[in-house]
Wavefront OBJ file of the C-alpha trace (Angstrom):
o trace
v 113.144 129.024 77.840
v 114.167 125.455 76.830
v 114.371 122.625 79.430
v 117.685 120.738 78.862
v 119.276 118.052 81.251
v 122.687 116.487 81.288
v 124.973 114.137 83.466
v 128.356 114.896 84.694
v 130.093 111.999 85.138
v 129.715 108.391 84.623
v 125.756 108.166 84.222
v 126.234 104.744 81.761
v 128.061 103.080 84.798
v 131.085 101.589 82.836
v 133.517 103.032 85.154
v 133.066 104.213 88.371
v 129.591 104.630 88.383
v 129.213 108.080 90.367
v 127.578 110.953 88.438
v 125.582 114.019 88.826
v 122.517 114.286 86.916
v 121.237 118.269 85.901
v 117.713 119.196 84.817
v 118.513 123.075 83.654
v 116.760 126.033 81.770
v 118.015 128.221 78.926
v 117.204 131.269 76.876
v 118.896 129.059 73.881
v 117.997 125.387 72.130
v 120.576 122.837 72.700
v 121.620 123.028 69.052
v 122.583 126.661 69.531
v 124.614 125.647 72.734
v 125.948 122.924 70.830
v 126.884 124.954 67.650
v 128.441 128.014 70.077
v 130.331 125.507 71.656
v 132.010 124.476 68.948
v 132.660 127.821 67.127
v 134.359 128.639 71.137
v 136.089 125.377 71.311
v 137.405 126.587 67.703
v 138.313 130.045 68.498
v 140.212 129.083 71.596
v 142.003 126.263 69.911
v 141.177 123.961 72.517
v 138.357 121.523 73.491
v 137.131 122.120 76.511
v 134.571 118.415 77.392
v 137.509 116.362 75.577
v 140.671 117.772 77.677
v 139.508 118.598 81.273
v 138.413 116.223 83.708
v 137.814 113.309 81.229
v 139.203 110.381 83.367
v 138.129 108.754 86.557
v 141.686 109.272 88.228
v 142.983 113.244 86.949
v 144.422 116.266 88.948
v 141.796 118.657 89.592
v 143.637 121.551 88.680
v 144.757 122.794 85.213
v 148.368 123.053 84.225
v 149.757 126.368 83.779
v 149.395 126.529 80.159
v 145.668 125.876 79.927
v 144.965 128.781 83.306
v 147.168 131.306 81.367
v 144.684 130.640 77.977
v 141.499 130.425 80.341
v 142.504 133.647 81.890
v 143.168 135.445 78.377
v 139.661 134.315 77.332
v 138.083 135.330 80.470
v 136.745 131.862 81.494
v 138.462 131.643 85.009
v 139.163 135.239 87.210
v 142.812 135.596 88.055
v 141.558 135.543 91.705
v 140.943 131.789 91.233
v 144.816 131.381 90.333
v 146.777 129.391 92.803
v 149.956 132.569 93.077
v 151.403 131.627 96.617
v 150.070 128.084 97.996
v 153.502 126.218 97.663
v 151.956 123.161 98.864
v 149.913 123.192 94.979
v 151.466 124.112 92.137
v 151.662 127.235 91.647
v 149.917 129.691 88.772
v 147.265 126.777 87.773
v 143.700 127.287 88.432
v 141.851 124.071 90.802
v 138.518 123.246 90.740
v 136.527 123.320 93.330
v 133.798 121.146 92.078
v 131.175 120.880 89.536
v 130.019 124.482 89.524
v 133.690 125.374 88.932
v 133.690 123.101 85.746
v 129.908 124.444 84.759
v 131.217 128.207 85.204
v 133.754 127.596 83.008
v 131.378 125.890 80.254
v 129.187 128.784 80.712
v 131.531 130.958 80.191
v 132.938 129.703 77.049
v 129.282 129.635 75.538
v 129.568 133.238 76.357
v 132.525 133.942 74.031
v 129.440 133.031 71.265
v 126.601 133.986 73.092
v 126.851 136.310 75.256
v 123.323 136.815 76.886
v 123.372 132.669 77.648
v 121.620 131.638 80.442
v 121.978 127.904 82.366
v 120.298 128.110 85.684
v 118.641 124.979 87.491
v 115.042 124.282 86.640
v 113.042 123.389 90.056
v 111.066 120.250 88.513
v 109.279 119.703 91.821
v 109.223 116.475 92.149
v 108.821 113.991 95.515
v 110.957 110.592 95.335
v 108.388 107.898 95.127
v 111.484 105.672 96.813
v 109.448 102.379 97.241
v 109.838 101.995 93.575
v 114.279 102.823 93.797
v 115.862 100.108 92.621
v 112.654 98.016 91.754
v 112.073 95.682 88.868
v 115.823 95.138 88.811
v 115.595 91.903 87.317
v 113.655 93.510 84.513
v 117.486 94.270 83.178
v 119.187 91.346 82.976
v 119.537 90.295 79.132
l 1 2 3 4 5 6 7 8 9 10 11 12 13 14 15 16 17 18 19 20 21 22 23 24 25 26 27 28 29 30 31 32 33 34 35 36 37 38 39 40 41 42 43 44 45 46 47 48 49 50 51 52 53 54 55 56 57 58 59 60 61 62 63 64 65 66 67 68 69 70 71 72 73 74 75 76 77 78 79 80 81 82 83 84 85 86 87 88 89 90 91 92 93 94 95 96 97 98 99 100 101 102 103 104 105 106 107 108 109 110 111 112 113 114 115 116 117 118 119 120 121 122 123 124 125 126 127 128 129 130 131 132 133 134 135 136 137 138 139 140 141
């Protein structure tokens, strides 16, 4: 397994400052993620990181263009489809969260690689918090 992390969000603190930070295992390198990603992003004819949920301030569903090409690709369930909720727009797909936007990643890896595997690696740590936020003035050019 390889040990990858990410951020979701805005880890550099330019914007808004709030971010998630993932420590995650998978059966493939990063360069193979990176390399199916593309050939998916390709395939579909649309890039996925680029085009959803790139600004601060965005509506956290997807227009009904973009749900009726994730649902021919299999990356969101028809289930997930907003059909009768009048008070939404209707036949667009909403996310729910981060998982929803990490399913969806997953699942376009999985147009390339289908045996991909991104599951949370437990790195058992305990917060030494005395040390949060210390030597601040350490950054200041």
């Amino acid at each position: 397994m390889h040990n990858i992390t990410f951020s979701l969000g805005d880890p550099c603190g330019d914007g808004h400052g709030h971010y998630s930070e993932y420590h995650m295992e998978s059966n493939y390198s990063v360069k193979d993620i990176q390399g199916a990603y593309e050939t998916a992003c390709t395939m579909i004819g649309f890039d996925f990181t680029e085009m959803i949920m790139n600004e601060y301030a965005c509506d956290w569903f997807l227009d009904q263009d973009t749900t009726n090409l994730f649902l021919k690709y299999n990356l969101i369930d028809e289930s997930e489809v907003n059909r009768n909720d009048e008070n939404y727009p209707l036949n667009c797909f909403y996310f729910d969260g981060l998982d929803d936007y990490l399913n969806i990643f997953c699942r376009l890896i999985r147009l390339i690689l289908p045996d991909f595997i991104l599951r949370t690696r437990d790195l058992n740590e305990e917060r030494l918090s005395i040390l949060d936020g210390a030597a601040y003035g350490l950054f200041y050019d």
